[in-house]
NUBA-456901 format. One record per residue: x, y, z of N, C-alpha, C in turn. Coordinates in steps of 0.2 Angstrom, whole numbers. Example, Ala and Ser with C-alpha at 12.3 -4.5 7.8 and 13.67 -1.06 7.14 Angstrom:
% NUBA-456901
[r [66, -28, 39], [62, -22, 39], [66, -16, 39]]
[r [64, -11, 35], [68, -5, 36], [64, 0, 39]]
END
This chain:
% NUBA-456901
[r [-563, -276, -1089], [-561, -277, -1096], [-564, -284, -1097]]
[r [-567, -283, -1103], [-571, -291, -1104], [-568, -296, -1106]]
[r [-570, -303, -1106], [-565, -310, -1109], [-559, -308, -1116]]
[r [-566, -305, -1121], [-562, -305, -1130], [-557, -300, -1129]]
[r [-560, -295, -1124], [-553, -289, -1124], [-548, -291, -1124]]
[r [-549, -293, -1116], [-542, -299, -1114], [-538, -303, -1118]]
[r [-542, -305, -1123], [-540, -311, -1127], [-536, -309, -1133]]
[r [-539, -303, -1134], [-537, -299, -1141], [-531, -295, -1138]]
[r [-531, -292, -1132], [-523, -289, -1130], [-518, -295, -1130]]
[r [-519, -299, -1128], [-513, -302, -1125], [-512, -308, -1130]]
[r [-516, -308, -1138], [-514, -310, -1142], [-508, -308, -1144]]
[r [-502, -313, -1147], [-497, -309, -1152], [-499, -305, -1160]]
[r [-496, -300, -1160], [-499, -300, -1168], [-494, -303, -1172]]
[r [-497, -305, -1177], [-495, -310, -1181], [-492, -304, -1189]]
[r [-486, -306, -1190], [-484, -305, -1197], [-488, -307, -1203]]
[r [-492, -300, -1206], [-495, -301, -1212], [-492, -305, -1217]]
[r [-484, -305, -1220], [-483, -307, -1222], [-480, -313, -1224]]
[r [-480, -314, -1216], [-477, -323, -1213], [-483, -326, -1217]]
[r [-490, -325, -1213], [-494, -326, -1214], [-496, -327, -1221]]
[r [-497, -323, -1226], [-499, -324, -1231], [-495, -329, -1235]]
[r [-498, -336, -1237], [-495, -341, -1239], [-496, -340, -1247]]
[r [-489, -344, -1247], [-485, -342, -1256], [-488, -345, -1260]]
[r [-488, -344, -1266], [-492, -343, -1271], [-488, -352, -1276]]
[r [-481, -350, -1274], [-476, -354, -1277], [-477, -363, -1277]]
[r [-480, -366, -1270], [-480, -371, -1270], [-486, -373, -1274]]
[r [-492, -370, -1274], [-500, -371, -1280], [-497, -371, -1286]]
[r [-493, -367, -1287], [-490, -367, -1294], [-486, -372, -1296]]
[r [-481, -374, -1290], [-477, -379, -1296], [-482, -386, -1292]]
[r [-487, -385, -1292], [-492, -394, -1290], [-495, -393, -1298]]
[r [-495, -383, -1300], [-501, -386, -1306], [-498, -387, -1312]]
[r [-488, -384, -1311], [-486, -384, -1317], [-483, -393, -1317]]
[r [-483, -400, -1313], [-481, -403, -1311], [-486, -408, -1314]]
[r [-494, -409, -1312], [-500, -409, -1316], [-499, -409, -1322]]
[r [-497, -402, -1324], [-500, -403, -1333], [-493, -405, -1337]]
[r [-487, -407, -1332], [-480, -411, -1338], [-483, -418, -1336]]
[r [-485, -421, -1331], [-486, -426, -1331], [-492, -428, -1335]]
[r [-498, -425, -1333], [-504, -426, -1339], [-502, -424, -1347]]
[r [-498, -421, -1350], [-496, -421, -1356], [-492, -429, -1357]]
[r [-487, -432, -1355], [-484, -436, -1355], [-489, -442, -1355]]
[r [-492, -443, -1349], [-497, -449, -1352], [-502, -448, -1357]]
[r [-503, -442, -1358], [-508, -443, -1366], [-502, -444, -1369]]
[r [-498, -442, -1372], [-493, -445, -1376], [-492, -451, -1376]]
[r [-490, -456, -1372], [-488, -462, -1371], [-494, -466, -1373]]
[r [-500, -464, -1370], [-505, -467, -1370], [-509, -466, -1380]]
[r [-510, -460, -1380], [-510, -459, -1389], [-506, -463, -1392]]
[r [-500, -463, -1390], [-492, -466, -1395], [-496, -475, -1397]]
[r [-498, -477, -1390], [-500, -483, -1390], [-505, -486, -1393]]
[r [-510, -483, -1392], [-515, -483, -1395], [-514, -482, -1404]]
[r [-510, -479, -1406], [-511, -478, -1412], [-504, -483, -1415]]
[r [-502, -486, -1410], [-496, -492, -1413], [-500, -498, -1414]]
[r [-506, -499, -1411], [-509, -505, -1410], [-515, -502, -1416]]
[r [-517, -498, -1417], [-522, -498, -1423], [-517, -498, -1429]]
[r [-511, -496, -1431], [-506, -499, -1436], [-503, -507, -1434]]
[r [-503, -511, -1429], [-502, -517, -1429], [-507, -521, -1431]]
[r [-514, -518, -1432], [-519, -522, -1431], [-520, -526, -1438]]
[r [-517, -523, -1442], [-515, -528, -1450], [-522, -524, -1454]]
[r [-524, -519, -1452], [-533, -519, -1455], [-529, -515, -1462]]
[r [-534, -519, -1469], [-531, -517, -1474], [-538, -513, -1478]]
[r [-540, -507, -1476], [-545, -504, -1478], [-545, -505, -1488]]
[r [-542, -502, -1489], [-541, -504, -1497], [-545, -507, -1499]]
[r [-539, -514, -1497], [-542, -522, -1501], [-550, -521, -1499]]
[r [-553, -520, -1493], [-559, -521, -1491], [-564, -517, -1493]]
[r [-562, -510, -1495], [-564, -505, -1500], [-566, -507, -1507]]
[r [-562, -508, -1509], [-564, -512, -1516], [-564, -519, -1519]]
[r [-562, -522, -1512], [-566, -530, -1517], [-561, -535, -1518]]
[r [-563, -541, -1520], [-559, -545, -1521], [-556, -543, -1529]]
[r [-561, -540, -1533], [-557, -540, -1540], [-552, -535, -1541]]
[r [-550, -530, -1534], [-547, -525, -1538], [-539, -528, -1538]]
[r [-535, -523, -1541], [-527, -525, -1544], [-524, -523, -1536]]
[r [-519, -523, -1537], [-513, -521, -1533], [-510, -515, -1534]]
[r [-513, -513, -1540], [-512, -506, -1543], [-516, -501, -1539]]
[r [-523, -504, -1537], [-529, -500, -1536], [-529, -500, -1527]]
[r [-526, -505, -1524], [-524, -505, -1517], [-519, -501, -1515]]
[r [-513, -500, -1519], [-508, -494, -1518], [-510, -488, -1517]]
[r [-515, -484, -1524], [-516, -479, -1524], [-520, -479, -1519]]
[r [-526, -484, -1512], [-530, -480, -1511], [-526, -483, -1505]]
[r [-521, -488, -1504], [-518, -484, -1497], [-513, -478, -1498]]
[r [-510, -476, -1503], [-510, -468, -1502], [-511, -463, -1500]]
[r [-518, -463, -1502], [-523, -458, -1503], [-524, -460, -1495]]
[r [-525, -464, -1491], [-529, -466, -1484], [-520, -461, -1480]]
[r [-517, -464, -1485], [-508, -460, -1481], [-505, -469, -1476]]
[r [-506, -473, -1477], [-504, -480, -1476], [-498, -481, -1478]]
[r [-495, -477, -1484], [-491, -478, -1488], [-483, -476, -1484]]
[r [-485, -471, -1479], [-481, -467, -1476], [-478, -471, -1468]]
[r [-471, -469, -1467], [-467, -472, -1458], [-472, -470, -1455]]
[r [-474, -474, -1450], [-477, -475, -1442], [-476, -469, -1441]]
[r [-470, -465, -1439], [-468, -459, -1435], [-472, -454, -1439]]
[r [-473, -454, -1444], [-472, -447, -1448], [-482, -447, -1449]]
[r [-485, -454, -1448], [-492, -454, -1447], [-493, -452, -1440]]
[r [-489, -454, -1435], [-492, -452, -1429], [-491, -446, -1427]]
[r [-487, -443, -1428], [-484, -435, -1428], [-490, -432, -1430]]
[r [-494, -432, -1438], [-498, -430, -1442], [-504, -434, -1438]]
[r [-505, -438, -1436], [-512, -438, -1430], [-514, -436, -1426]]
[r [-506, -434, -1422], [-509, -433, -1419], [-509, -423, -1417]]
[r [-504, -423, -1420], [-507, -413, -1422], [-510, -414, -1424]]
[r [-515, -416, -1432], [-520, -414, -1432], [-525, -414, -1427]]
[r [-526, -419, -1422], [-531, -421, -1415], [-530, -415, -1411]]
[r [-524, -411, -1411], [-526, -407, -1408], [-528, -400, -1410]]
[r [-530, -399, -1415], [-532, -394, -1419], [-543, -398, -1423]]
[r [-543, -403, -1418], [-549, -407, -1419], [-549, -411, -1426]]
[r [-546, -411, -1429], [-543, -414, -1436], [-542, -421, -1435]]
[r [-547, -426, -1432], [-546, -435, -1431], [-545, -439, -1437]]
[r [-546, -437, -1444], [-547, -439, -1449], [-552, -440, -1451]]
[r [-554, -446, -1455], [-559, -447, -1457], [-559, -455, -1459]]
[r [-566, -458, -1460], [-569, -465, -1460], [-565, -469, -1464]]
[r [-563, -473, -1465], [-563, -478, -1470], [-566, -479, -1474]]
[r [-572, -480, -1472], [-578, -485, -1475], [-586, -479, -1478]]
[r [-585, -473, -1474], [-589, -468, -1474], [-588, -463, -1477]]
[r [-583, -460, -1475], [-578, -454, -1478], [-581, -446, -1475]]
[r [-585, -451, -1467], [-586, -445, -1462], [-583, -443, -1459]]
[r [-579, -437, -1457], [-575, -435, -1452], [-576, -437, -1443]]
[r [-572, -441, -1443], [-572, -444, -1437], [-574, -438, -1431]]
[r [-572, -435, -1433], [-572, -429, -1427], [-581, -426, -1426]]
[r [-585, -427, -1432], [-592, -426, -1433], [-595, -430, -1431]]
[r [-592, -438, -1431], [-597, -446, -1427], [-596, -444, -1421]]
[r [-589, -442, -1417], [-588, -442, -1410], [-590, -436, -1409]]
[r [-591, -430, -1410], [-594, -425, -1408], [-603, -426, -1406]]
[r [-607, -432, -1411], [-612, -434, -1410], [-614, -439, -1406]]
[r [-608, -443, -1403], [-610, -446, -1398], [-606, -446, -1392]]
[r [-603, -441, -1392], [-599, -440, -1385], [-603, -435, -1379]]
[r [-608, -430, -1381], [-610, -429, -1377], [-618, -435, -1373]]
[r [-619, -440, -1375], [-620, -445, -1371], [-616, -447, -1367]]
[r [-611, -452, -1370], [-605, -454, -1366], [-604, -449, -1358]]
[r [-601, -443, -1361], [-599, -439, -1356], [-607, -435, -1349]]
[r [-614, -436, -1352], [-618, -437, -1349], [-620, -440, -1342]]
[r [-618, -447, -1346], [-618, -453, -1341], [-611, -453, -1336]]
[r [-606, -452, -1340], [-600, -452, -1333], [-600, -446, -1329]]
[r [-603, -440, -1330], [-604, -434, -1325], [-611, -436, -1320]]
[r [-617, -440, -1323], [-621, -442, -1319], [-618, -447, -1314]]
[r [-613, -452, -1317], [-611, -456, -1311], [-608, -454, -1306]]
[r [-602, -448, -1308], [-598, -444, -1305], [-603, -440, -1300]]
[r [-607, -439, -1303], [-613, -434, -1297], [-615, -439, -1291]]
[r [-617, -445, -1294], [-622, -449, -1288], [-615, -451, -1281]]
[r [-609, -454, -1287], [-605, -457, -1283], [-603, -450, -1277]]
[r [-602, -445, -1277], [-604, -441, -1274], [-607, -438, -1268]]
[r [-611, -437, -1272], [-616, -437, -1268], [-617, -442, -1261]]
[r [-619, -450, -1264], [-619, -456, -1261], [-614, -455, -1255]]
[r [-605, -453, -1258], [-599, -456, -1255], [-600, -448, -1249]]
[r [-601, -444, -1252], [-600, -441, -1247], [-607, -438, -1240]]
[r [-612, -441, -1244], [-616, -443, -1237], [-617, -447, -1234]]
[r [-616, -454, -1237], [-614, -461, -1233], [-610, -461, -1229]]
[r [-603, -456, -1230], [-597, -456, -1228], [-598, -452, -1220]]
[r [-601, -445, -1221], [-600, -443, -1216], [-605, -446, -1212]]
[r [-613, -446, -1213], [-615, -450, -1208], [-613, -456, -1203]]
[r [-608, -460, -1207], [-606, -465, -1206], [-600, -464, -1198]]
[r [-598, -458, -1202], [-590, -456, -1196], [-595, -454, -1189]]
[r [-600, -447, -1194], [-601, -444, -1184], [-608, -447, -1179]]
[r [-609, -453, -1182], [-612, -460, -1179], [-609, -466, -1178]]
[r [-602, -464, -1176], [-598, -473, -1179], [-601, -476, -1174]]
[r [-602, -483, -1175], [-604, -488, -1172], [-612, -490, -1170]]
[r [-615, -485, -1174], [-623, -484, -1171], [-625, -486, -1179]]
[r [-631, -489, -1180], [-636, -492, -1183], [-636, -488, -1191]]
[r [-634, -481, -1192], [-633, -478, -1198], [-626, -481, -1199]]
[r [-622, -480, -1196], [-614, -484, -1199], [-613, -487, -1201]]
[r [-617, -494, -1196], [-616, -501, -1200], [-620, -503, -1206]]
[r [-626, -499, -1205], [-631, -499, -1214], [-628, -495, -1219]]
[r [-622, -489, -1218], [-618, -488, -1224], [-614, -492, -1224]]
[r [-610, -494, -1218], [-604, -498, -1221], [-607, -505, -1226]]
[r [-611, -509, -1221], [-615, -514, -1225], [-616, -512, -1234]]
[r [-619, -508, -1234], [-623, -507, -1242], [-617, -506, -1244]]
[r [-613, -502, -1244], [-604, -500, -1248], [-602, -506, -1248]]
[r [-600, -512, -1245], [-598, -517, -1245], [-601, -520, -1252]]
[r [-608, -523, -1252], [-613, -524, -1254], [-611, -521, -1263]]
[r [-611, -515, -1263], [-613, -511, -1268], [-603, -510, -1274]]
[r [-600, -512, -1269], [-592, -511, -1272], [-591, -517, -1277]]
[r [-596, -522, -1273], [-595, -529, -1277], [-598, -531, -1284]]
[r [-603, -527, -1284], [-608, -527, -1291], [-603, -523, -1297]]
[r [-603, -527, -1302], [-601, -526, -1308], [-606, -519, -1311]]
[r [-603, -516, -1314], [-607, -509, -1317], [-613, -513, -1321]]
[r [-609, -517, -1327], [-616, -521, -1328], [-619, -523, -1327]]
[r [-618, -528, -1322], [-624, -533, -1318], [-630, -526, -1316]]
[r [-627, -522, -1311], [-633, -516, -1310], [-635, -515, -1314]]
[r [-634, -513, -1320], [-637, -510, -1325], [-643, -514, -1329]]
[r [-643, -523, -1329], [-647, -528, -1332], [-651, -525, -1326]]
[r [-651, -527, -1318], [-655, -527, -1312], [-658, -520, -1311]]
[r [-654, -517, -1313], [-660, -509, -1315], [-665, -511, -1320]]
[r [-662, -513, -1324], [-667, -515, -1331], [-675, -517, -1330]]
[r [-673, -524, -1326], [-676, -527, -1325], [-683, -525, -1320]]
[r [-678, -522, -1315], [-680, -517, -1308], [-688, -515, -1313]]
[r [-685, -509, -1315], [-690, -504, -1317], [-693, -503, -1323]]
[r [-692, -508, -1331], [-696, -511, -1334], [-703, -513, -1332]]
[r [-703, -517, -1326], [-709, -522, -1325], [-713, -519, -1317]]
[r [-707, -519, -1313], [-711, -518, -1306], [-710, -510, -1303]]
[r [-707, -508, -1307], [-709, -499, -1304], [-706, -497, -1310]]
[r [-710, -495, -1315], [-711, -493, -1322], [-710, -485, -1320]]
[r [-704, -481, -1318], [-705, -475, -1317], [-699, -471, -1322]]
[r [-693, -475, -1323], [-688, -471, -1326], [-688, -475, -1335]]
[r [-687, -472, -1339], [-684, -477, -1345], [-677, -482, -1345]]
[r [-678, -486, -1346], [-673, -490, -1348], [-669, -494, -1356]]
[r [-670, -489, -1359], [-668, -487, -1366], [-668, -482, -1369]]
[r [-664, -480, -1371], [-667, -473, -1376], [-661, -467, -1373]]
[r [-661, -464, -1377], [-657, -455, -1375], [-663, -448, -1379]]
[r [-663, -444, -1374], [-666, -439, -1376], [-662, -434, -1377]]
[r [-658, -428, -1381], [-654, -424, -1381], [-657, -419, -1377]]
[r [-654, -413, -1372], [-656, -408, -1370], [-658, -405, -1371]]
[r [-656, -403, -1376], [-659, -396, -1381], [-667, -397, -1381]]
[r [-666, -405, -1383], [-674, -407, -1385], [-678, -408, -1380]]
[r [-679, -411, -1375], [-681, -410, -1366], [-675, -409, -1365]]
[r [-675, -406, -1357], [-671, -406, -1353], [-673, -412, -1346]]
[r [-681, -412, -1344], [-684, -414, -1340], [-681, -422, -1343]]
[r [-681, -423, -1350], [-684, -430, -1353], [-675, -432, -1351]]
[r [-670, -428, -1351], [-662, -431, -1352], [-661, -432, -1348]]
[r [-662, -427, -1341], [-662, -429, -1334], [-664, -436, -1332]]
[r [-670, -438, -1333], [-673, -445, -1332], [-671, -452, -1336]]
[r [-667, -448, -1341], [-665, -454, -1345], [-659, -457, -1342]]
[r [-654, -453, -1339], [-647, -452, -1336], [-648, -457, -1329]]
[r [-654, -456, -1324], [-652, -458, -1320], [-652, -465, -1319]]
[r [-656, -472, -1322], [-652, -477, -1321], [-643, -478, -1322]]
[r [-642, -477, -1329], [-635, -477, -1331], [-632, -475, -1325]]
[r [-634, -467, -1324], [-630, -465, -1319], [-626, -469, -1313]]
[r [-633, -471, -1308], [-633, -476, -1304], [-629, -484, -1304]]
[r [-632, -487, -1310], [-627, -492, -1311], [-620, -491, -1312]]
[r [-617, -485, -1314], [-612, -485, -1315], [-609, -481, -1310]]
[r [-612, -479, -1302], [-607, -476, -1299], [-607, -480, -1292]]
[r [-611, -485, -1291], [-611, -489, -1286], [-604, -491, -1283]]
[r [-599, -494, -1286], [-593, -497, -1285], [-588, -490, -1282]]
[r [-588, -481, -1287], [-586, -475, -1283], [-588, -475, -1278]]
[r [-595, -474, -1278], [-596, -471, -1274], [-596, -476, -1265]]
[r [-597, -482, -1269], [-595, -485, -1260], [-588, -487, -1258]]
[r [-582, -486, -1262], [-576, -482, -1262], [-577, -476, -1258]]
[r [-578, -471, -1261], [-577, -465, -1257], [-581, -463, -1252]]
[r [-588, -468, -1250], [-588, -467, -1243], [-587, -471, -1238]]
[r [-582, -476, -1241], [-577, -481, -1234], [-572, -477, -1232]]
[r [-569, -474, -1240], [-564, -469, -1239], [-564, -462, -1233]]
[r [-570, -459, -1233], [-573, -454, -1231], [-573, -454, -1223]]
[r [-575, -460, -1223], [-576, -460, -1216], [-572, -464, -1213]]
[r [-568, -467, -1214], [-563, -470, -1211], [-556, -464, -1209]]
[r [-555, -457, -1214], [-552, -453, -1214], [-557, -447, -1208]]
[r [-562, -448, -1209], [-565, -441, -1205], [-565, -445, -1198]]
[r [-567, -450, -1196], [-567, -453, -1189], [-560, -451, -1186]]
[r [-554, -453, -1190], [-547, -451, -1188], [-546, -442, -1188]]
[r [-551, -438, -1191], [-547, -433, -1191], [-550, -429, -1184]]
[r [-559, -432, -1183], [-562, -428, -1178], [-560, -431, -1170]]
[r [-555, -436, -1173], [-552, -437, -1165], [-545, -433, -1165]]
[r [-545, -429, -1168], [-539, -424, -1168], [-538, -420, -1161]]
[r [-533, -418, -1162], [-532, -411, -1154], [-536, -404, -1157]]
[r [-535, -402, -1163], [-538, -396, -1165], [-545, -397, -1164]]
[r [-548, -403, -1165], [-555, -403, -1165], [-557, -404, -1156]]
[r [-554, -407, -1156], [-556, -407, -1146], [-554, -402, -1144]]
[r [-550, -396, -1147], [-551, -390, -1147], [-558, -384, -1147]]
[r [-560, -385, -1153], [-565, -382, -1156], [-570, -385, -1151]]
[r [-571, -391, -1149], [-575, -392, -1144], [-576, -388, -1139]]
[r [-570, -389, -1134], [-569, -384, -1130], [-571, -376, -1130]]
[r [-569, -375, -1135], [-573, -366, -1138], [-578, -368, -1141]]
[r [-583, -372, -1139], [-590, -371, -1140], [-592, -372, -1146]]
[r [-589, -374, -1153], [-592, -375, -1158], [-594, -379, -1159]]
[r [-603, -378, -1166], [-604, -382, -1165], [-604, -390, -1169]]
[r [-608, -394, -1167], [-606, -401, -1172], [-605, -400, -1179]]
[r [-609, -397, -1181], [-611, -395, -1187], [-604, -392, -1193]]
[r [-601, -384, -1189], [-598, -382, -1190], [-591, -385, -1188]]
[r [-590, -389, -1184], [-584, -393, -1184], [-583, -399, -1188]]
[r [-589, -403, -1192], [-588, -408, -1196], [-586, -404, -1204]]
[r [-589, -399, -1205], [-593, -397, -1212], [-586, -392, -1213]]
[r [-584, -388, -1207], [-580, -380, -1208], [-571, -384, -1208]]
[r [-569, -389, -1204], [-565, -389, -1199], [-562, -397, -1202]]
[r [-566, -402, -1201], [-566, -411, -1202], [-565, -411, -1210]]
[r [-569, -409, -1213], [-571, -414, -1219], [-565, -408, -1224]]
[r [-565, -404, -1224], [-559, -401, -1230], [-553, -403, -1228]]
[r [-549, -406, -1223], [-546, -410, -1224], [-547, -419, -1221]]
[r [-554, -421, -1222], [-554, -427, -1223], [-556, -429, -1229]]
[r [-558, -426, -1234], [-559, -426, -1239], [-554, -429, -1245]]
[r [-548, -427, -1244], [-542, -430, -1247], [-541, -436, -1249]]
[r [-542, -442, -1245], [-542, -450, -1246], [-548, -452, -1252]]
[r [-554, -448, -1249], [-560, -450, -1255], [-560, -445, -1259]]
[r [-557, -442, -1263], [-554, -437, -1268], [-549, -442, -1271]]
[r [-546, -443, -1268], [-541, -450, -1272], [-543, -455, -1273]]
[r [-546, -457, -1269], [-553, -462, -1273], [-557, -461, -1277]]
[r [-558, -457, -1280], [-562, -456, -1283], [-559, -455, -1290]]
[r [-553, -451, -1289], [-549, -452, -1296], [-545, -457, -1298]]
[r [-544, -462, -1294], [-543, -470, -1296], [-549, -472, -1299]]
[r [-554, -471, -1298], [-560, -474, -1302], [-564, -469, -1310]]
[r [-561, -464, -1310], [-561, -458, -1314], [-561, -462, -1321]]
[r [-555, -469, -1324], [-554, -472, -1330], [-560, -477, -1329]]
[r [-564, -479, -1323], [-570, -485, -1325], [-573, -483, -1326]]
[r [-576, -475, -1324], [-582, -471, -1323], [-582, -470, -1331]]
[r [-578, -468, -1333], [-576, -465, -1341], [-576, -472, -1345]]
[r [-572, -476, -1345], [-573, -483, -1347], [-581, -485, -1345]]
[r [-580, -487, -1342], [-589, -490, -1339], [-595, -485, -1342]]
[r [-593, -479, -1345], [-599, -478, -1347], [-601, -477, -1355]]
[r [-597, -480, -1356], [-595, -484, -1366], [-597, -489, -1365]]
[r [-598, -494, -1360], [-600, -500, -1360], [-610, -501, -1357]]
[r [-608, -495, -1351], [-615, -495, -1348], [-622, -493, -1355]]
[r [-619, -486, -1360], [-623, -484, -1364], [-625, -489, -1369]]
[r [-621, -494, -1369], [-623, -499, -1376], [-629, -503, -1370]]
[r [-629, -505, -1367], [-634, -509, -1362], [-641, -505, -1363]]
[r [-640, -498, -1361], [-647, -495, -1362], [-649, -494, -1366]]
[r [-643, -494, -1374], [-645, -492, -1379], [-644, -487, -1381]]
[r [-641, -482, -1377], [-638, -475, -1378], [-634, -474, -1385]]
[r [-635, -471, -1391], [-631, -469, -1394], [-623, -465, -1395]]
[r [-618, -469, -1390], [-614, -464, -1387], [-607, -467, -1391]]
[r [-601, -466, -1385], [-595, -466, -1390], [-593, -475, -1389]]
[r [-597, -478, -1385], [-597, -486, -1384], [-601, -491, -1390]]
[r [-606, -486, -1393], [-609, -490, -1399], [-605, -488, -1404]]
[r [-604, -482, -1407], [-598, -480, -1410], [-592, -484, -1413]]
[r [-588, -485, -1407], [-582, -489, -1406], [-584, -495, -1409]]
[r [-589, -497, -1405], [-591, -505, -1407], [-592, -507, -1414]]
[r [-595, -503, -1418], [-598, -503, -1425], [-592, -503, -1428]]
[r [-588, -496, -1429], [-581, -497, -1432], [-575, -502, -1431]]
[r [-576, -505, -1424], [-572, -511, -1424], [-575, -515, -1425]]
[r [-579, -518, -1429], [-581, -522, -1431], [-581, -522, -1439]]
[r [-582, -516, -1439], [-580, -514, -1449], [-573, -514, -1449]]
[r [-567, -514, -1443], [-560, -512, -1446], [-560, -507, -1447]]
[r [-565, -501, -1444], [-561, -492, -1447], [-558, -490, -1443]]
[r [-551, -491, -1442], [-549, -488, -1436], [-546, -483, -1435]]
[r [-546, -478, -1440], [-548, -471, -1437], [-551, -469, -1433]]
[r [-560, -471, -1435], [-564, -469, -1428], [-562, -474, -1423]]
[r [-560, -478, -1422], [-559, -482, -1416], [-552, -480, -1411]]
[r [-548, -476, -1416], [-541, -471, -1411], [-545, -463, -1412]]
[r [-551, -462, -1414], [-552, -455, -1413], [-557, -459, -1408]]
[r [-558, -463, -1404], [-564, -465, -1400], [-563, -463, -1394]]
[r [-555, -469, -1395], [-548, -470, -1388], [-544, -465, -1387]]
[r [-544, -460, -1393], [-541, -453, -1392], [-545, -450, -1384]]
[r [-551, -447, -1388], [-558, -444, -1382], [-557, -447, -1377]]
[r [-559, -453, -1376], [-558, -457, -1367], [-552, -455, -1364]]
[r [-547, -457, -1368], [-538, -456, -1365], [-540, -448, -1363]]
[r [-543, -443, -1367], [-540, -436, -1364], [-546, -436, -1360]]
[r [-553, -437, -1358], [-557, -437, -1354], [-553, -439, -1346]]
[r [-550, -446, -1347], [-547, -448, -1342], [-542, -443, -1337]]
[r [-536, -440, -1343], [-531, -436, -1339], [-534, -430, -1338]]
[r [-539, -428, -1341], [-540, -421, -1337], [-546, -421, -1331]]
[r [-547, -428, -1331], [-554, -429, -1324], [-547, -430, -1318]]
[r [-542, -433, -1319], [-536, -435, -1318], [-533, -428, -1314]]
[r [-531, -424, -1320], [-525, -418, -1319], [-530, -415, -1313]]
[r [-537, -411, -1313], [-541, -407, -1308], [-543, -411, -1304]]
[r [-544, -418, -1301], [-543, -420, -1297], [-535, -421, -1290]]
[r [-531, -420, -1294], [-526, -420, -1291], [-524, -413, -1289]]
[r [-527, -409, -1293], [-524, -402, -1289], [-530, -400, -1285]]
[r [-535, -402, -1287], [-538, -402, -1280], [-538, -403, -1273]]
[r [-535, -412, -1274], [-532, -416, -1267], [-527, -413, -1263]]
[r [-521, -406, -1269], [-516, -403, -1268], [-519, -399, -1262]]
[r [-523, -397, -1265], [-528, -389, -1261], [-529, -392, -1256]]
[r [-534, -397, -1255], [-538, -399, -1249], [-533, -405, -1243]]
[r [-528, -405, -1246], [-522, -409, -1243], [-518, -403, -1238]]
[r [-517, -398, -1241], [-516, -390, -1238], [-518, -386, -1232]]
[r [-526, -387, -1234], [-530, -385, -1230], [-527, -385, -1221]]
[r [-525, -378, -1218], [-524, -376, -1212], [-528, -378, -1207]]
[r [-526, -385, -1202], [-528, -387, -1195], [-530, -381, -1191]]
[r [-536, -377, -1190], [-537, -374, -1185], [-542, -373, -1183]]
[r [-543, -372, -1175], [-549, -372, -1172], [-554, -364, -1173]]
[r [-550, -359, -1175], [-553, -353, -1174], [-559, -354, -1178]]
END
């Protein structure tokens, strides 16, 4: 009788339905997720739009002028609905926001939700592009780093991560500028192409932004990365799989990294509000037409409409890069230790 025979009789058989894991705990991690992520957009919405009513901004008077009456500022904070309690303006902002209904300008009398639909996919561009690099970066820095510890590639990522954590999104962003302007003229450093219009031209346009803005992630998530995967590959289940012959490959990639991966998953969604933040900021640098120039303008005119339909978009960008980051950590946090 050969080895696997042997191995396969004198295996116990296992209960199907011990075995098959409940559906119950994923579910209440995801219904746990979305009471929590509803709760912080509330709170954070509520905020946001107590502070654009503190802000004293009296559109009106600014509207029409120094000569108009008292008569003619009533009527048009009426009409703006100024006239009406905080609670009963917030309630009606914020159900209309979510039926797409942000209001509309002050000063323009364009639906907010028209300006931000035209510069949000920028915006959102450039924070998926930094989220890819950071990525990318953290998770191949990361693992090279673990299954070479102490050898010549670990100390050149850890170095650069050190290095790369300390840099402001901005400063990278001038030092790209400068970079590739003058001495390697190869990417632009101004300008947005929309997709539809090149695809080839939007690709090209995204990767500085990108890059400056995911430096700081991504050398987070591959200190993270591999500081958890070095501790996981010195586990017993993996000096196991050793044992049974598997190989390097398939012990870091099948075995190691789905559940090392949880710590850089969590780092990663801690940086989720700069990557979203940071890329309102980085787009004005490059010049991007996004939800960063947008804000600016309005805040500067007093519209604060568009300026809580700006902070509206970030806040929900935030909790929902937020909410599927954490059920995934849930998942991959999960993930069953075995050598088979």
């Amino acid at each position: 009788m050969s080895t696997v025979t042997a191995e396969k009789l004198a295996a116990p058989e296992r209960d199907d339905g011990a075995a098959r894991p409940s559906a119950w705990p994923a579910l209440r991690v995801i219904l746990a997720t979305l009471v929590t992520a509803v709760t912080v957009f509330l709170l954070a919405t509520f905020a946001t739009f107590a502070l654009g009513a503190a802000s004293g901004s009296n559109p009106a008077a600014v509207a029409l002028g120094e000569v108009a009456t008292q008569a003619d500022v009533d009527r048009l904070n009426h009409q703006f609905g100024l006239d009406r309690p905080f609670l009963v303006r917030y309630v009606d902002w914020i159900s209309g926001a979510v039926t797409g209904d942000l209001g509309t300008s002050w000063f323009t009398s364009i639906p907010v939700a028209d300006s931000i639909a035209q510069a949000f996919p920028v915006s959102l561009s450039i924070a998926a592009g930094a989220t890819l690099f950071a990525l990318v970066f953290g998770f191949t820095g990361g693992v090279l780093a673990a299954v070479t510890r102490g050898g010549a590639i670990d100390r050149v990522v850890t170095a650069f991560s050190t290095i790369a954590a300390t840099v402001p999104a901005f400063v990278a962003a001038i030092a790209l500028i400068l970079l590739f302007s003058h001495a390697i003229p190869i990417f632009p450093v101004a300008g947005y192409t929309p997709p539809e219009k090149d695809l080839g031209a939007w690709l090209v346009c995204l990767v500085l932004p990108s890059i400056a803005l995911s430096l700081d992630a991504g050398a987070d998530v591959a200190r993270q990365l591999r500081t958890s995967l070095v501790g996981t590959l010195g586990e017993n289940f993996i000096i196991g799989a050793r044992v049974h012959g598997l190989g390097p490959a398939r012990i870091v990639f099948r075995h190691a990294l789905p559940i090392a991966s949880g710590p850089a998953l969590s780092a990663l969604g801690v940086h989720a509000p700069r990557l979203v933040g940071g890329a309102v900021i980085t787009e004005v640098i490059f010049g991007m037409p996004g939800l960063g120039q947008l804000a600016n303008r309005a805040a500067l005119q007093g519209d604060v409409p568009v300026v809580q339909g700006v902070l509206l978009v970030t806040i929900a960008m935030i909790v929902i890069v937020g909410a599927v980051l954490n059920i995934v950590i849930s998942r991959t946090g999960g993930t069953e230790r075995s050598a088979a």
